[in-house]
C-alpha atoms as an extended CHARMM CRD file, in Angstrom:
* protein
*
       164  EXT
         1         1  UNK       CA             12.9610000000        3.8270000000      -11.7540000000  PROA      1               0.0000000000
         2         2  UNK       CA             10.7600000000        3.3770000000      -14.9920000000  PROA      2               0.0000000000
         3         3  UNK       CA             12.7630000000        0.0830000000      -15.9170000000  PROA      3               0.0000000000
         4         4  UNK       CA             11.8340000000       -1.2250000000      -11.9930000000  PROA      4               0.0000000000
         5         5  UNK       CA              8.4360000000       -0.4570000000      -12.6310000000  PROA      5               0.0000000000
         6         6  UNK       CA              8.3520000000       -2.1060000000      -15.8940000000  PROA      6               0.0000000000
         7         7  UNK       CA              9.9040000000       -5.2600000000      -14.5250000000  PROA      7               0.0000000000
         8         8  UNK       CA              7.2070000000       -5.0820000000      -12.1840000000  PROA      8               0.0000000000
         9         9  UNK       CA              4.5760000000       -5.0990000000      -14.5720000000  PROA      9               0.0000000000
        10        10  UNK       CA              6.2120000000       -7.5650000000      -16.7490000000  PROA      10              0.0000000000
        11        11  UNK       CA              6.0160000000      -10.0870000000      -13.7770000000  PROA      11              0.0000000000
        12        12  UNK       CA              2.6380000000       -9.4310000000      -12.6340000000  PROA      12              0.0000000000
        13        13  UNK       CA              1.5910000000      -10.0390000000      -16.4370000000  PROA      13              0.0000000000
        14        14  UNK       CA              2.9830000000      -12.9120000000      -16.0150000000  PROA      14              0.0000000000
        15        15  UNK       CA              1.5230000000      -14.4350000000      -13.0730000000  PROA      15              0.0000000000
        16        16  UNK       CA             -1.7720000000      -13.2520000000      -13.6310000000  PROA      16              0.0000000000
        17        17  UNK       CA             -3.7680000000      -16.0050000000      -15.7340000000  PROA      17              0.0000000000
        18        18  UNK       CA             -6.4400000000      -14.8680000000      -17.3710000000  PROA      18              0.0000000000
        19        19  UNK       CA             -9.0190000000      -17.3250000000      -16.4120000000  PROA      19              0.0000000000
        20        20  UNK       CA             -8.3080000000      -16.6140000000      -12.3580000000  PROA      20              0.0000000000
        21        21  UNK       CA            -11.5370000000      -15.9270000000      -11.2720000000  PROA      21              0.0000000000
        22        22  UNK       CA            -13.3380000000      -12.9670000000       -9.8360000000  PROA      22              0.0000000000
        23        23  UNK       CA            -14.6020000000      -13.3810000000       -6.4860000000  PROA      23              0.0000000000
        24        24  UNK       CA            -18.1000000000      -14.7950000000       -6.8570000000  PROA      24              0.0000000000
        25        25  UNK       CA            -20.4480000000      -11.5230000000       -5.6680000000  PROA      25              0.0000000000
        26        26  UNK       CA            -19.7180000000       -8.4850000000       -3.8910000000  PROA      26              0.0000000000
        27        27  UNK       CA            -20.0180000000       -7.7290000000       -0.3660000000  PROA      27              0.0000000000
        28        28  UNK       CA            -22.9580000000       -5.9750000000        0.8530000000  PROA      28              0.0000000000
        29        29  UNK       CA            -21.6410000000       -2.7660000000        2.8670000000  PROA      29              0.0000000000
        30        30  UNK       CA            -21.2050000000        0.9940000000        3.1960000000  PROA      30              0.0000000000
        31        31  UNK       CA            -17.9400000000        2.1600000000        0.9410000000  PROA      31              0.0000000000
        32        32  UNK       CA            -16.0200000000        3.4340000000        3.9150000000  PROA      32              0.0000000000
        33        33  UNK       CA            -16.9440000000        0.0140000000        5.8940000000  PROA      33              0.0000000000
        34        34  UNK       CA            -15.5880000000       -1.6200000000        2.6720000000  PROA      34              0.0000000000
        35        35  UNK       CA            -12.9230000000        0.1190000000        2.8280000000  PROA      35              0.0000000000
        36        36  UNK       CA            -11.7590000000       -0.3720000000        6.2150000000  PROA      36              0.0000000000
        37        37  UNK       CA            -12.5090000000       -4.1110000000        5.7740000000  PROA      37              0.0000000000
        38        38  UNK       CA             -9.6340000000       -4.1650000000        2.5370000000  PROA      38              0.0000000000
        39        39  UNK       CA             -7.1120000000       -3.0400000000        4.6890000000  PROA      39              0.0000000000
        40        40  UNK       CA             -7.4830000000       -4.9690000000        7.5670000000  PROA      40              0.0000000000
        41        41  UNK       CA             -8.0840000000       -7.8070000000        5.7460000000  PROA      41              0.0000000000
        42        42  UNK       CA             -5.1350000000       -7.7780000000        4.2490000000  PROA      42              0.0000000000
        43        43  UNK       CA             -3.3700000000       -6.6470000000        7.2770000000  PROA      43              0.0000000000
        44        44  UNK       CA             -4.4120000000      -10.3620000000        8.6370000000  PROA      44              0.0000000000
        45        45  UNK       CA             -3.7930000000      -12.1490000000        5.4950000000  PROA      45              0.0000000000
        46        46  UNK       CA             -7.6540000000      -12.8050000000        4.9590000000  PROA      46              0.0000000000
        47        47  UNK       CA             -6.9660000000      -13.3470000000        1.2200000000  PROA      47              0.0000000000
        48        48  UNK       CA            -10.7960000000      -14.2830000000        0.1960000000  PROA      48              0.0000000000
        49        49  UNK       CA            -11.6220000000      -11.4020000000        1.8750000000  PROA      49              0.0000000000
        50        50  UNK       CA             -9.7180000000       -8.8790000000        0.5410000000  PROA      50              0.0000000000
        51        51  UNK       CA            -10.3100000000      -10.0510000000       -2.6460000000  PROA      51              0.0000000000
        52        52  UNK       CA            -13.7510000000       -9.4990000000       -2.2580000000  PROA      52              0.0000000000
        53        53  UNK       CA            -13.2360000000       -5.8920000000       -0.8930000000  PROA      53              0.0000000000
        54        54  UNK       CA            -11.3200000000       -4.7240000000       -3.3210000000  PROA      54              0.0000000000
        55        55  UNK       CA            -14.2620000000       -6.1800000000       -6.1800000000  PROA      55              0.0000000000
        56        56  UNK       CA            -16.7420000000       -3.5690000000       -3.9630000000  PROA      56              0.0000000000
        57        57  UNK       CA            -15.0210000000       -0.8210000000       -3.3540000000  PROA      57              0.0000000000
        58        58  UNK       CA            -14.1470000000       -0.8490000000       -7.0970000000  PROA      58              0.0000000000
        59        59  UNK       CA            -17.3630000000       -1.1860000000       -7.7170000000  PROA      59              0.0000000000
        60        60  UNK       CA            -18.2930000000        1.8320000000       -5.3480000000  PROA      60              0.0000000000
        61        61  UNK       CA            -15.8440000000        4.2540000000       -5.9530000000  PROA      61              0.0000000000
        62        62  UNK       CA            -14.2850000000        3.1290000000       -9.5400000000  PROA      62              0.0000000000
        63        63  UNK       CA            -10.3540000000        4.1200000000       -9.9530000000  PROA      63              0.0000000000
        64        64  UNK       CA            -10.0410000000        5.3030000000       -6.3360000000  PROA      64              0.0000000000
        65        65  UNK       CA             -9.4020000000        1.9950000000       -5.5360000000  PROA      65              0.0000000000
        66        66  UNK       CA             -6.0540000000        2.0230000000       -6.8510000000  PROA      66              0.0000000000
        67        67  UNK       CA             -4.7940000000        5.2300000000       -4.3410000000  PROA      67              0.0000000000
        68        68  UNK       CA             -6.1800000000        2.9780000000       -2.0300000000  PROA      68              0.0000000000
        69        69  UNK       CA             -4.0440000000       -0.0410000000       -2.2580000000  PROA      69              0.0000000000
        70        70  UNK       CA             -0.8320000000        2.1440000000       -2.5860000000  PROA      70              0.0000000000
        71        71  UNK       CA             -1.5230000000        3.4400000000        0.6200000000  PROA      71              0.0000000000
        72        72  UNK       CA             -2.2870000000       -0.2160000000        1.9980000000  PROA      72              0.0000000000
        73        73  UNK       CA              0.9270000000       -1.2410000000        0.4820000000  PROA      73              0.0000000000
        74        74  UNK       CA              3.2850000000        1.2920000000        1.4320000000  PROA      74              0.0000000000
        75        75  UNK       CA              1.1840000000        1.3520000000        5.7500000000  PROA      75              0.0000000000
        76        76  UNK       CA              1.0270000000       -2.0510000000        6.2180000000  PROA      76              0.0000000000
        77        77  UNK       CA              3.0940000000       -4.4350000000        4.3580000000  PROA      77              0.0000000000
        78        78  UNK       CA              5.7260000000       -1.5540000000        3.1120000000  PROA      78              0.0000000000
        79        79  UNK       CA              9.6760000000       -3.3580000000        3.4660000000  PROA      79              0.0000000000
        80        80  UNK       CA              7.9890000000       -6.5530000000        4.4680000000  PROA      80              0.0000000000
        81        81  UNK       CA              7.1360000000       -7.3920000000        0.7590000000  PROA      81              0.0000000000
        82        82  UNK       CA              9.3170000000       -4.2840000000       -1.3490000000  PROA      82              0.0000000000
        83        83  UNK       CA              8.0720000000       -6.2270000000       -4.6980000000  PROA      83              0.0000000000
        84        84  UNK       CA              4.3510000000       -6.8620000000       -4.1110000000  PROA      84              0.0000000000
        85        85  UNK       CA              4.5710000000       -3.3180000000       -3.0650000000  PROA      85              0.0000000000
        86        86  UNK       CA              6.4980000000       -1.7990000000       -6.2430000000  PROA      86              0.0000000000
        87        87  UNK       CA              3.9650000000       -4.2190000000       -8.5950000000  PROA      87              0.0000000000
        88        88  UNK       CA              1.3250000000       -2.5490000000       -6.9160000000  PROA      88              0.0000000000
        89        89  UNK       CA              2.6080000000        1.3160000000       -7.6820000000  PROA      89              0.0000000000
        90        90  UNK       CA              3.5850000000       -0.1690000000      -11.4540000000  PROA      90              0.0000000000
        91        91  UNK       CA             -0.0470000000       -1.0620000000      -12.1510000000  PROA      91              0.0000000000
        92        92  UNK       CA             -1.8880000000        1.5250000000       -9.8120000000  PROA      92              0.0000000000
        93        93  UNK       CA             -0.1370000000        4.2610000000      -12.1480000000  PROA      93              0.0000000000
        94        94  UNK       CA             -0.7950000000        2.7670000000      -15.5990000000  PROA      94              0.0000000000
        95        95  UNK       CA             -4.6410000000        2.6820000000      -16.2580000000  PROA      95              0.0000000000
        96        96  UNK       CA             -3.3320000000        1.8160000000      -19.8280000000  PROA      96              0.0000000000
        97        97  UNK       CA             -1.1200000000       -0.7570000000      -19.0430000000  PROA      97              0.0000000000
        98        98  UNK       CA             -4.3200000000       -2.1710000000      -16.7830000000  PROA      98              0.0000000000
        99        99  UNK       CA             -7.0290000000       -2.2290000000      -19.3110000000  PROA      99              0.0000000000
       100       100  UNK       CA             -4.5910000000       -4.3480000000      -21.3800000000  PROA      100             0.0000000000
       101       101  UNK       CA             -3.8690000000       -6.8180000000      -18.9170000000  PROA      101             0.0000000000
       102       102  UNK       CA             -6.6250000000       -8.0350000000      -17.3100000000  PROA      102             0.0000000000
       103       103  UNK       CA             -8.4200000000       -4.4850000000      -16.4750000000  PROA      103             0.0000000000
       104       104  UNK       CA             -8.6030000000       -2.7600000000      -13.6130000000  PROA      104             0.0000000000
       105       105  UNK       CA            -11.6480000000       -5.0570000000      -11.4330000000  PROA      105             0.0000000000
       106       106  UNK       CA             -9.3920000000       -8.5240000000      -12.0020000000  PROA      106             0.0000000000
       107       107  UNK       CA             -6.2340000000       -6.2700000000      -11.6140000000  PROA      107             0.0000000000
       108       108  UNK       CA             -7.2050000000       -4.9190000000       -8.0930000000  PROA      108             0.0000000000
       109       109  UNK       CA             -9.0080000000       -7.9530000000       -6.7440000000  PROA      109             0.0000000000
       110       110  UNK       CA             -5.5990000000      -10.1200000000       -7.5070000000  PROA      110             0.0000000000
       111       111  UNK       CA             -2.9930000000       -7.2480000000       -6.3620000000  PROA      111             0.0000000000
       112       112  UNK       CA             -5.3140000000       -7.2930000000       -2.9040000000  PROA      112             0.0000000000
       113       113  UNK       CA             -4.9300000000      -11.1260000000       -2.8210000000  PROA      113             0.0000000000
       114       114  UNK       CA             -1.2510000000      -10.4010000000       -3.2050000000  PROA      114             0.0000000000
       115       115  UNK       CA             -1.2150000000       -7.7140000000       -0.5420000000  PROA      115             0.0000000000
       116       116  UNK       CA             -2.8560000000      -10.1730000000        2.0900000000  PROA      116             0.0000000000
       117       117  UNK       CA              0.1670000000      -12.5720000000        1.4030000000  PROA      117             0.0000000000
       118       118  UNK       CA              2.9710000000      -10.6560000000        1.5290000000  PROA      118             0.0000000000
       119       119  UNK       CA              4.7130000000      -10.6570000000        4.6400000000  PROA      119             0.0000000000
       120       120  UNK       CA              3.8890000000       -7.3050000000        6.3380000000  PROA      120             0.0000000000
       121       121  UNK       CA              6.0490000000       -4.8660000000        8.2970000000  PROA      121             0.0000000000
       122       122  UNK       CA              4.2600000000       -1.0550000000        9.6140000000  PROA      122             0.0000000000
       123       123  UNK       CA              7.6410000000        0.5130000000       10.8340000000  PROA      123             0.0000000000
       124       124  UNK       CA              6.4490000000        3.5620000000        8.3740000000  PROA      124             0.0000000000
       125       125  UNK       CA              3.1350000000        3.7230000000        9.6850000000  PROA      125             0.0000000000
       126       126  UNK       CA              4.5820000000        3.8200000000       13.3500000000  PROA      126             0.0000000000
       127       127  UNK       CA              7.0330000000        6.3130000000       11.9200000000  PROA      127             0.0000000000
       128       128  UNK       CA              4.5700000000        8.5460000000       11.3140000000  PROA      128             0.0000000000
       129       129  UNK       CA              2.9290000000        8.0870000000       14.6340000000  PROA      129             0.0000000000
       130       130  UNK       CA              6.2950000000        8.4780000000       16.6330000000  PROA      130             0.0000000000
       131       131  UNK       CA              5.7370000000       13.0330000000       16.4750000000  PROA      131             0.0000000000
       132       132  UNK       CA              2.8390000000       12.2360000000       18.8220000000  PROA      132             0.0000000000
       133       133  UNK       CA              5.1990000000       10.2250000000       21.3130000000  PROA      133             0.0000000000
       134       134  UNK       CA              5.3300000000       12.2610000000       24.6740000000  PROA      134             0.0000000000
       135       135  UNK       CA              9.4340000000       11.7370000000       25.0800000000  PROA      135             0.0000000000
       136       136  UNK       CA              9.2450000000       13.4070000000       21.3510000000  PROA      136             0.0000000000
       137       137  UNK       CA              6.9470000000       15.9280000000       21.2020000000  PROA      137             0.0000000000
       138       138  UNK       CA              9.6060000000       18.7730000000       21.7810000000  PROA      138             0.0000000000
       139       139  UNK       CA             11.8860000000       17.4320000000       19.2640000000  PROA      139             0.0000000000
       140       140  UNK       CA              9.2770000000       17.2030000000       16.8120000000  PROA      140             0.0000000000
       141       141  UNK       CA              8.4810000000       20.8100000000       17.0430000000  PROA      141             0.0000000000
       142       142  UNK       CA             12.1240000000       22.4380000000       17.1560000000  PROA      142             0.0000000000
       143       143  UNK       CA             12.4330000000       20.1160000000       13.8950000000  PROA      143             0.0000000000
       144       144  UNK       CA              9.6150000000       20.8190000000       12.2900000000  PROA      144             0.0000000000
       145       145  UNK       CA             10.5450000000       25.0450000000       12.2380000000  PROA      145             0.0000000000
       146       146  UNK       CA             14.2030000000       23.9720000000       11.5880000000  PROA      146             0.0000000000
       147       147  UNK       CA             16.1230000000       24.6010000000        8.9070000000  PROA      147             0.0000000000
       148       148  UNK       CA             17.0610000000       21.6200000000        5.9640000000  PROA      148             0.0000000000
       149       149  UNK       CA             20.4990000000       21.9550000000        7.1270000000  PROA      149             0.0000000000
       150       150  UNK       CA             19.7020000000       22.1390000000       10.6700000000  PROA      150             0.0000000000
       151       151  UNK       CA             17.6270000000       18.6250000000       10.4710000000  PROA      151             0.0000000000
       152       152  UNK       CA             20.1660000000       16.9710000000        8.3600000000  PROA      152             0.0000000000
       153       153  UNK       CA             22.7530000000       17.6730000000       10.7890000000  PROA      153             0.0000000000
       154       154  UNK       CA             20.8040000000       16.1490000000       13.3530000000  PROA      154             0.0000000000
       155       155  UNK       CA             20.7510000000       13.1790000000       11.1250000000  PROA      155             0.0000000000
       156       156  UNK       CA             24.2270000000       12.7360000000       11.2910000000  PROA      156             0.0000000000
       157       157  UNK       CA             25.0630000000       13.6590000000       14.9620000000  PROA      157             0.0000000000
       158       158  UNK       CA             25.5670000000       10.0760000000       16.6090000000  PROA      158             0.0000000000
       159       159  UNK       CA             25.9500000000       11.8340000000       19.5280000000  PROA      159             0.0000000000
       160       160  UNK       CA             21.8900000000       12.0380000000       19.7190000000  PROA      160             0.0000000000
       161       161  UNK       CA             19.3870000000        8.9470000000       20.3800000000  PROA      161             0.0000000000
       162       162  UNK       CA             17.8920000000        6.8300000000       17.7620000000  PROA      162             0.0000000000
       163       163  UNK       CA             14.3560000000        8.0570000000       18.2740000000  PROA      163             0.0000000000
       164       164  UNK       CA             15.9890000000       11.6260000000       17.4250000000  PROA      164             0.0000000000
């Protein structure tokens, strides 16, 4: 897993250049408003925009940034775009690695830029919404008290419905 990572980094070292500008100023908004606008602009591919979101909110909140475009990655463009999503975990969990290469404002402006191109698929976001599914709900609570064993073998029963 450390060697994938490390590939990952490798390439996003590479692609980075280092005179890529910053996105010219930030933008003038709330934190939480900021951070809404990151993920949906890169939920619509609004590049510029994200960009510019991610330069605020690291300017609000610092390092948090970082949790926040994992969880961007992983909800909205997840199996869509696997690599932009394992360069993202690479440099989210190496502050090290970041302050050598580039730091972490250039770092999470570009990986947001990145994120707003990838192709996107949210089949784990609406994975995690499918317990509050009305033809589910009983499922999800006889599953949720069950045993390890008991929900693996309802894995492998093919005798039960995908959604199950």
């Amino acid at each position: 897993m450390c060697d994938i990572f490390g590939e990952a980094k490798r390439r996003l070292a590479r692609e980075i250049d280092s005179h890529w500008a910053l996105p010219s100023k930030p933008i003038a908004a709330d934190p939480w408003i900021v951070s809404s606008l990151l993920q949906k602009s890169i939920r619509r591919g609004e590049t510029e925009i994200a960009r510019c979101a991610a330069l605020t909110l690291f300017k609000h909140r610092g390092s948090s940034v970082w949790r926040r475009l994992m969880v961007i990655a992983f909800e909205d463009v997840g199996i869509g775009g696997l690599d932009v999503v394992m360069t993202t975990v690479a440099a989210a969990g190496d502050s090290a690695w970041r302050k050598n290469h580039g730091g972490d404002l250039r770092l999470a402006a570009y990986l947001a830029g990145l994120l707003a191109e990838a192709p996107k698929d949210r089949s784990a976001d609406y994975l995690c919404d499918a317990r509050d599914h009305p033809m589910l709900a009983d499922f999800w609570r006889a599953m949720e008290i069950a045993s390890l064993e008991s929900r693996l073998s309802h894995v492998r029963d093919q005798a039960l419905g995908l959604p199950q």
